[in-house]
C-alpha angles and dihedrals in degrees: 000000000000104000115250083249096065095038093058095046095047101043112047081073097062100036113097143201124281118231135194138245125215094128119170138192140059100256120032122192125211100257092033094131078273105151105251128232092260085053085071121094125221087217134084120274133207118314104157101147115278084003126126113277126217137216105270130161085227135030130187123238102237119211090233092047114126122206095256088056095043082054081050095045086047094057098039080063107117123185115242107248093254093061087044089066091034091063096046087060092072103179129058134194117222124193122195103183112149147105089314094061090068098046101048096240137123098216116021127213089242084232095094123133110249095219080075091070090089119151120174112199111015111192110169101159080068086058089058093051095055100043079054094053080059102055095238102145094194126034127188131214124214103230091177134016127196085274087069104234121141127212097194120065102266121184084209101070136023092210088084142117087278098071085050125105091231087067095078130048104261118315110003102263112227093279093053094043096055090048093061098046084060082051096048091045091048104032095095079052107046124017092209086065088121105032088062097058092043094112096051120115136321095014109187099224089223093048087119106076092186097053095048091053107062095027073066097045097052096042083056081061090248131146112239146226136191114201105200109184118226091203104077124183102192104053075057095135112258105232090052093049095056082053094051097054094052087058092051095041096059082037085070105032086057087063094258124157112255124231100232085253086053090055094054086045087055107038086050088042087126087063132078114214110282109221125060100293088254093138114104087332091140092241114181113269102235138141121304141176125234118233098038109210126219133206105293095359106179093221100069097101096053096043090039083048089044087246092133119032115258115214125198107207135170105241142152116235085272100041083051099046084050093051092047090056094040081054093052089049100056100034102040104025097029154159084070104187090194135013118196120204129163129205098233118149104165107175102065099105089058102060095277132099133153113206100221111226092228093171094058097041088052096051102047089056095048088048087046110045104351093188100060109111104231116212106238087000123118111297090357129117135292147238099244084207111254137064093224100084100245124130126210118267084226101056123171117181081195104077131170124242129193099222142003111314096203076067106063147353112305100230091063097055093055098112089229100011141263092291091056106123094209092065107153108005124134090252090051099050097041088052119120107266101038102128097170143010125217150179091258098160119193123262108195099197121182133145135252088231130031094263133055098224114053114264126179090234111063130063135217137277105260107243092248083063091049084045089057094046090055090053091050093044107024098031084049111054104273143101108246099228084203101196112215109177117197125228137259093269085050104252134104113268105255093222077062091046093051092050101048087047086059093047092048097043082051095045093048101045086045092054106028099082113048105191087208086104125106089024124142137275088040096215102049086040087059105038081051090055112027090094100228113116093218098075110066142156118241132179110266106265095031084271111171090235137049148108139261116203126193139188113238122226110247111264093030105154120177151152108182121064111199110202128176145168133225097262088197093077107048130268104287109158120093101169140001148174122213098200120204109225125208096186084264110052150002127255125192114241105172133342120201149169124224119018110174122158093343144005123169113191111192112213133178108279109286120206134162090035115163105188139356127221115205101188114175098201092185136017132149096241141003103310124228117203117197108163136044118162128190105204140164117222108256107203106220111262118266114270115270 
């Protein structure tokens, strides 16, 4: 663990200040005396019992709370700023460009040979273009997947981008050559073999594929990710592993059906893990250093001049290899918007398993770049629990866990898991067991292919069907993590590029004209469309019901109704009703329960509407409505 030392250094900085509610008024306008955002604390507030209790992204679970007090606490939940922007973003990018690309797999051995990494004609600035067709405003890059390799140049492992043969520009020159004989020779021994030798020779200058992507991203003016997995074939010790492919050797010769992990291990059986056999060793927890440095680590001035932070932490030899990379990452490759870490540790039913050390990781992070939303990290962000991109219809940013979740991976302190299909609701959060509450918005995450790594044999989603996955992500509180996977040569495949420009061109027709306008009265028309979440209606009296009603422009024709919450201020709704008027009567379009950042409800094509009727019947608090769009269903262009 961080010492208490460092904990307490590192995160006075990043706590703020609590503020409190006690908001009035029907239309709120974005500069209305409302607490911001950046007024909410990531802390816990005041939860004495019958006290007041404050806006907090997470809330403890008190043993005297009644129901009625845990329903208070939830709504009382408020994003941190970070996850607020986050989830405006809507749409990520996610890259998955590694080892596995070249060997046609979806989860690699972690014994491959890196001369195997070989791409031909890396573009990635056409990754970026085409990631921007589509409307994703961040994108994130796997730098390592669970076979370990690394496509940045890590001093932690030798099975990196280094060793590979698109680290240098074209064949190694002699000086190049010679440098990696010395690597080879060294690499059992020292696990920086290669990061030592990084600078000889006929270095390619895009050699970091971790670099140049997110030099490209930001130029293209995108927000960025790095996805590190924990689980790491290739520190897999050596003398198990032997073992293990034994075991998968006579599997297959008996005629058994192989996991797809079991697979890689059999078809690289003639190879031995490439890395230094840290993962679930059983190596001994003892003090450690962050960052680690390495023989001629070219960090030793700054952090000898305090010019970059030192941590003491208790690891064991993986925990501290893992702590060491999460460490590149922020303080060579940051600001990391998102980090993306699972919690797969797929060996275990074969005889290996590695404990990861959450509560360290976490801290360190936090210490590090405490605005960067973690995936399955304390008021992060969530598995929504498929890997289809769909969203519950029921979806509560607010969700129980069962202990601290600075303590462990979220997904395991969901009380049922991430796949439960009762996530937030006030039965879910007032069951025994619940110990906090927190801001642990959804991530819908799905691939354009099949696969999650590019092969030849597969095709694209159509862009209809990307149109129907943002309306079961996007339109249901949630961020769509849209997975495009470039190719062998290191491009994106142009039949992918074509599809997400027609997504994007849809997306972008559909949403770009909200009928709202023109709508009366003027003023509510305009704080329910002018996009920002600080201007919001509310019921008169702060009341927890009640219904807004508009006068449509003449000639308003839509399908698709956008509503959305100010997020600000918590995840109230529980159920509502949006009403067409005639002038006469009220006919029910569409009912629903949670709305959240964002619901789109998709109705017949409405025309000749008069009025529209927007009425919440239940929420948990006072309910702050801060969007409400009016659009026609724009069918993506035909395909050039």
């Amino acid at each position: 663990m961080i010492s208490r030392r460092d904990l307490i250094a590192t995160g006075a900085a990043a706590a703020a200040a609590l503020a409190t509610t006690g908001l009035a008024g029907t239309a709120r306008a974005a500069d209305g005396g409302t607490p911001s955002a950046g007024t909410f604390g990531d802390t816990a507030g005041s939860t004495a019992a019958g006290g007041r209790i404050k806006p907090a992204s997470i809330l403890p679970v008190e043993p005297g709370d009644t129901a009625e007090r845990i329903i208070a606490k939830a709504a009382a939940i408020v994003p941190r700023p970070p996850q607020v922007t986050w989830q405006e973003r809507k749409v990520t990018g996610f890259t998955h460009f590694g080892m596995n690309t070249f060997t046609d797999r979806e989860w690699g051995s972690g014994c491959e040979d890196e001369a195997t990494f070989a791409p031909t004609a890396v573009d990635i600035d056409q990754w970026m273009q085409a990631y921007r067709a589509a409307g994703m405003r961040q994108v994130m890059l796997t730098a390592k997947h669970h076979d370990g390799f690394v496509v940045y140049p890590t001093r932690y492992s030798n099975h990196s981008v280094v060793a590979s043969s698109w680290w240098y520009s074209g064949a190694p020159d002699a000086t190049a050559a010679a440098a990696r004989e010395r690597a080879a020779a060294a690499r059992d021994d020292d696990y920086a073999a290669y990061w030592k030798i990084r600078t000889e020779g006929n270095v390619n200058p895009d050699g970091d594929i971790l670099g140049t992507y997110l030099r490209a991203a930001r130029k293209a003016g995108l927000k960025v990710g790095v996805y590190l997995s924990p689980a790491d074939g290739a520190e897999l010790p050596h003398a198990w592993h032997r073992t293990f492919v034994q075991q998968i050797v006579a599997k297959h010769d008996a005629g058994g059906s192989l996991s797809t992990e079991e697979q890689a291990t059999y078809d690289d059986r003639d190879r031995s893990p490439s890395g230094m056999g840290r993962y679930g060793s059983g190596s001994a927890v003892t003090a450690r250093t962050i960052p680690t440095l390495v023989e001629g680590d070219d960090r030793a001035d700054a952090v000898a001049g305090g010019r970059l932070p030192v941590f003491q932490v208790t690891a064991d030899d993986y925990n501290a290899y893992y702590l060491n990379q999460l460490y590149e990452l922020f303080t060579q490759y940051g600001p990391i918007d998102e980090l993306w870490l699972d919690g797969a540790n797929p060996w275990t039913s074969s005889g290996i398993s590695e404990a990861y050390d959450f509560t360290t990781w976490f801290a360190l992070i936090k210490a590090l770049s405490p605005d960067t939303v973690t995936f399955a990290g304390p008021q992060g962000t969530r598995w929504v629990g498929n890997e289809g991109g769909t969203a519950r219809l029921t979806e509560w940013s607010v969700t129980p866990a069962t202990a601290d979740p600075a303590t462990a991976h979220g997904e395991g302190l969901l009380p049922h898991g991430a796949q439960v299909t009762d996530i937030g609701s006030d039965a879910a959060i007032t069951a025994p067991g619940v110990k906090y509450l927190q801001w642990f918005a959804a991530e819908a995450d799905v691939s354009i292919r099949p696969g999650w790594f590019w092969h030849a044999r597969e095709r694209p989603k159509t862009a209809e069907q990307l149109v129907a996955l943002y309306g079961t992500s996007v339109g249901r509180n949630a961020v769509l993590l849209l997975n495009v996977p470039p190719n062998t040569s290191g491009r994106v495949d142009d039949a992918d590029v074509t599809q997400l420009t027609r997504f994007g061109a849809a997306i972008a027709a559909t949403y770009g004209h909200n009928q709202l306008a023109g709508a009366v009265p003027a003023a509510l028309a305009r704080t329910l469309s002018d996009e920002r979440l600080g201007s919001s209606w509310s019921p008169p009296g702060d009341a927890t019901t009640g219904a807004l009603e508009l006068r449509l422009a003449d000639g308003v024709a839509f399908d698709q109704i956008w509503l959305g919450e100010d997020i600000q201020r918590g995840q109230h709704v529980q159920q509502f009703t949006v009403e067409a008027g005639d002038g006469t009567t009220w006919t029910t379009l569409a009912t629903g329960t949670t709305i959240g950042y964002s619901r789109i409800l998709t109705v017949p094509l409405q025309t000749g509407v008069r009025a529209l009727r927007v009425t919440v019947t239940q929420a948990r608090a006072t309910p702050y409505l801060s969007t409400l769009g009016l659009y026609r269903t724009t069918p993506p262009p035909p395909a050039s």
